[in-house]
PADORO-152027 format. One line per field, with one value per residue: x, y, z of N, C-alpha, C in turn; residue in one letter; residue number from 1. Coordinates in pm, whole numbers, plus 50000, padded with zeros to 5 digits. Layout:
nx <- (X / ...)
ny <- (Y / ...)
nz <- (Z / ...)
cax <- (X / ...)
cay <- (Y / ...)
caz <- (Z / ...)
cx <- (X / ...)
cy <- (Y / ...)
cz <- (Z / ...)
type <- (A / ...)
seq <- (NUM / ...)
//
This chain:
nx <- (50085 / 50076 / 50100 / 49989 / 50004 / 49744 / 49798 / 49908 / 49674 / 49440 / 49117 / 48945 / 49069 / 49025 / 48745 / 48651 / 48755 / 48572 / 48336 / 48374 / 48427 / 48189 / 48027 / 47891 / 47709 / 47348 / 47300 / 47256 / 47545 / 47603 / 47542 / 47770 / 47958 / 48270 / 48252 / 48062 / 48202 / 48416 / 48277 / 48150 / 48404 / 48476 / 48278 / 48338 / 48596 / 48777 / 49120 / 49378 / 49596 / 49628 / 49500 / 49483 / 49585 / 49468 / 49706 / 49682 / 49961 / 49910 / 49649 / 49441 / 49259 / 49137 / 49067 / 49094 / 48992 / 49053 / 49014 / 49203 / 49191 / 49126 / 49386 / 49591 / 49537 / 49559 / 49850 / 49924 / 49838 / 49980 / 50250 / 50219 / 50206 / 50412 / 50595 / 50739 / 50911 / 50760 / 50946 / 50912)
ny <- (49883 / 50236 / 50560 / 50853 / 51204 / 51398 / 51547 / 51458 / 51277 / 51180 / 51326 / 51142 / 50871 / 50893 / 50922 / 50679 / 50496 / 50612 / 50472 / 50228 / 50192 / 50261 / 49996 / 49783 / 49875 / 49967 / 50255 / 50417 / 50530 / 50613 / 50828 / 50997 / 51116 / 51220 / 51471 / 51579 / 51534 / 51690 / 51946 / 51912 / 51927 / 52171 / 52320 / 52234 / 52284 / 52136 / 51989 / 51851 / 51866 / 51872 / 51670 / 51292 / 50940 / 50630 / 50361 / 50066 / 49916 / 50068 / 50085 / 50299 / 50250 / 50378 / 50693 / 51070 / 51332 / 51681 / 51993 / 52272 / 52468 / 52294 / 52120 / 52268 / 52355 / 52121 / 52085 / 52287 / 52224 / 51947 / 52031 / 52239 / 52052 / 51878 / 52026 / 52045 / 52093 / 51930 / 51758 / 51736)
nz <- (50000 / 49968 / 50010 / 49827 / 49788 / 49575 / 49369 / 49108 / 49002 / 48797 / 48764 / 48658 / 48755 / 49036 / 49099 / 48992 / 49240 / 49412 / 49294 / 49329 / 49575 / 49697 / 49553 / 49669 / 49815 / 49905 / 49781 / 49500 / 49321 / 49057 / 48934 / 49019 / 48869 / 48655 / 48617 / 48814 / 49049 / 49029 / 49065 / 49289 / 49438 / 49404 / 49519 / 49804 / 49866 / 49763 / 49778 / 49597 / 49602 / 49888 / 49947 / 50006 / 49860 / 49867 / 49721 / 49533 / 49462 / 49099 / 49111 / 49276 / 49580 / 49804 / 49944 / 50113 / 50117 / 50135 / 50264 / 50240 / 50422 / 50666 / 50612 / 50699 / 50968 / 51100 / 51010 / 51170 / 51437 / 51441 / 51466 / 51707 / 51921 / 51877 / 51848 / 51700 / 51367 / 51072 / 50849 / 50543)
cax <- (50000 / 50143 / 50002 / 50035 / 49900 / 49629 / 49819 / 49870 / 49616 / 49338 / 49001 / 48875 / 49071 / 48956 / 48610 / 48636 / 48761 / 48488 / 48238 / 48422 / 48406 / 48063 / 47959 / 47838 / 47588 / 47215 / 47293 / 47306 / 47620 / 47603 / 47508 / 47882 / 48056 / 48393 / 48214 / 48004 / 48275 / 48498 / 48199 / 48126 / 48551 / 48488 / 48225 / 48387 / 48699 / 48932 / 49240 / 49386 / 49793 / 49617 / 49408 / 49574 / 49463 / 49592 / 49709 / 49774 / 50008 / 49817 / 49472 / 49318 / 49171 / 49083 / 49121 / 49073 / 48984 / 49100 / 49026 / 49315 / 49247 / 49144 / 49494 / 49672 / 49518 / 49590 / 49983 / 49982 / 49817 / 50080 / 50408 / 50227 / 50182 / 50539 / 50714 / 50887 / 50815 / 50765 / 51044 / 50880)
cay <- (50000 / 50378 / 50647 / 50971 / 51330 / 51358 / 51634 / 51400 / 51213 / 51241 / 51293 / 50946 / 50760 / 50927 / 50926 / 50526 / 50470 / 50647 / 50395 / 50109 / 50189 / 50211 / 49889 / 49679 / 49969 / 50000 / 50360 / 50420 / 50635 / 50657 / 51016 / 51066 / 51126 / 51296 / 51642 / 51601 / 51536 / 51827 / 52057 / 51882 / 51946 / 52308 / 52369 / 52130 / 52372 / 52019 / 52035 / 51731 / 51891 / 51839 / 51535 / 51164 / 50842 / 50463 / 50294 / 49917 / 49935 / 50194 / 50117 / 50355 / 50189 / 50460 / 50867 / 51149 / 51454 / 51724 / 52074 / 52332 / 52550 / 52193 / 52069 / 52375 / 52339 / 51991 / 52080 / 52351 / 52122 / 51900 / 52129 / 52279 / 51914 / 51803 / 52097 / 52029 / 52113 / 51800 / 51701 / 51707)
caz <- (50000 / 49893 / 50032 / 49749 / 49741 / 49452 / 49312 / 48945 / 48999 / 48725 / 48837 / 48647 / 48898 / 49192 / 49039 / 48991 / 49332 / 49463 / 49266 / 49331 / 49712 / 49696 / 49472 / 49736 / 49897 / 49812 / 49745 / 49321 / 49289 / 48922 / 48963 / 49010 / 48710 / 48701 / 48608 / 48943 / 49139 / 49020 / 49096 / 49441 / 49503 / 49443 / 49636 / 49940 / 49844 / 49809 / 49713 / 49551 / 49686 / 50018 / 49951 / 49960 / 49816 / 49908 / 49630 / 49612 / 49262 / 49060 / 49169 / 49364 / 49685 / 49901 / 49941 / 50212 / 50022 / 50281 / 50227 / 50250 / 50605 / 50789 / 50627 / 50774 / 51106 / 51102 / 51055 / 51275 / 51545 / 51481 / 51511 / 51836 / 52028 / 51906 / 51899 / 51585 / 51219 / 50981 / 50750 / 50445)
cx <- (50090 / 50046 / 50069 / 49911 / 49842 / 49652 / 49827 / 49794 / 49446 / 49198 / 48864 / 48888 / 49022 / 48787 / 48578 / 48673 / 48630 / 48314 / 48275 / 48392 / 48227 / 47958 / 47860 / 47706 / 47476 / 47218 / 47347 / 47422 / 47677 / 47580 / 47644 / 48019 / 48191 / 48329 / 48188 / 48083 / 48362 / 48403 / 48186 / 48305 / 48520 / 48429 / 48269 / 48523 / 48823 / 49009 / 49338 / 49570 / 49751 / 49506 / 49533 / 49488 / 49606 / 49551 / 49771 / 49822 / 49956 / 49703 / 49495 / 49231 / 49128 / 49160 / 49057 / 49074 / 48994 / 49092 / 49130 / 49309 / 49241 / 49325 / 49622 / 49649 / 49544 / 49749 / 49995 / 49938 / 49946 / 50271 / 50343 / 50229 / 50342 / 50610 / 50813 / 50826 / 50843 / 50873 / 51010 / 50864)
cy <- (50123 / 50430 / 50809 / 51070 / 51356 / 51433 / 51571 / 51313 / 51240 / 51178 / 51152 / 50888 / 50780 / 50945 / 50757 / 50459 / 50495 / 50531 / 50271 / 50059 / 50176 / 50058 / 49853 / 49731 / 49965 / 50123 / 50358 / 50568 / 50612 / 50773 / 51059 / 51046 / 51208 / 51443 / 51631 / 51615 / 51639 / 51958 / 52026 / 51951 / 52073 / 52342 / 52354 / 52230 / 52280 / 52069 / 51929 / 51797 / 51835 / 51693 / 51441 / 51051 / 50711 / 50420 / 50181 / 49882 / 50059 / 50215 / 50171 / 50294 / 50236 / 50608 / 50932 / 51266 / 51580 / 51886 / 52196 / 52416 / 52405 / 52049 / 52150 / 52377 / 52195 / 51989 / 52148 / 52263 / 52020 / 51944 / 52161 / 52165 / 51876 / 51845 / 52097 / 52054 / 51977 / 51801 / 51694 / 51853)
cz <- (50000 / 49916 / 49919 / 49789 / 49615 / 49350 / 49154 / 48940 / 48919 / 48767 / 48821 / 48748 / 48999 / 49187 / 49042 / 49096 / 49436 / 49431 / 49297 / 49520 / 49773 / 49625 / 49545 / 49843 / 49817 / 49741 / 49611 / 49293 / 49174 / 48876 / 49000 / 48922 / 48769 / 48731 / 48758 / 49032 / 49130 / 49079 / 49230 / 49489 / 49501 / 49514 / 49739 / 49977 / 49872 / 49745 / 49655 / 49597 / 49854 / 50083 / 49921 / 49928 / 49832 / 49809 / 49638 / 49432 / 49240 / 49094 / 49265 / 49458 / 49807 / 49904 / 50055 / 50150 / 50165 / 50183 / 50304 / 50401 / 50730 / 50733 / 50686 / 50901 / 51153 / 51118 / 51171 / 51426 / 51567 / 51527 / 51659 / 51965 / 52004 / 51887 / 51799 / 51411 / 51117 / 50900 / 50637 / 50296)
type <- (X / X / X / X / X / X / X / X / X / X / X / X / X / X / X / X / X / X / X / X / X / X / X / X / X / X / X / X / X / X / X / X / X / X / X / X / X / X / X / X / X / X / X / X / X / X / X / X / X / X / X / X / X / X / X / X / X / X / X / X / X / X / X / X / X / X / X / X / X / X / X / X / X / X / X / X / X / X / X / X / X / X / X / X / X / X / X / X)
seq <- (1 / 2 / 3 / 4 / 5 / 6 / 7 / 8 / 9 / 10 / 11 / 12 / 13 / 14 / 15 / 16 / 17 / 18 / 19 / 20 / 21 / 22 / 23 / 24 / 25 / 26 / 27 / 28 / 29 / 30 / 31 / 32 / 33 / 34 / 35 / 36 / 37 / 38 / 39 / 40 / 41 / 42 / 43 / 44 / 45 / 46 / 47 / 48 / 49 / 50 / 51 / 52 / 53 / 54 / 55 / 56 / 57 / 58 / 59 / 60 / 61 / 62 / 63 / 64 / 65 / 66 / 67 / 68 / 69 / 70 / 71 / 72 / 73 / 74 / 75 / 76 / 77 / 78 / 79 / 80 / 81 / 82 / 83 / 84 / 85 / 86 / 87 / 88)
//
């Protein structure tokens, strides 16, 4: 498993992960096409630099779409608990 940021990651795949994760639900998410989901990301205000997705090889087998001030409060939370700034 490989965890990447979504930054080259084209919105098919993360569009077909998203249906794939759902298969096995009663809920019909065929209503989410790529378009939909690019329009749902803007509104949501994701950010695919601050979104990640687990990949096992190339497939796509799960993502955390993370929008940009709760991934900034998320670092700064972590520098203020451990006192140290990430390495990355």
């Amino acid at each position: 498993m490989e965890y990447r940021y979504l930054t080259n990651t084209p919105i098919e795949t993360v569009q077909q992960c998203m249906q794939d994760s759902f298969a096995d639900y009663q809920l019909d998410m065929s209503y989410m096409t790529a378009e939909v989901m690019k329009h749902r990301n803007a509104i949501c205000r994701n950010h695919p630099e601050f979104s990640v997705g687990a990949f096992d090889g190339e497939k796509m087998v799960g993502l955390l779409c993370i929008p940009p001030l709760c991934a900034g409060s998320r670092l700064l939370e972590f520098i203020r608990v451990s006192k140290t700034t990430p390495n990355w």
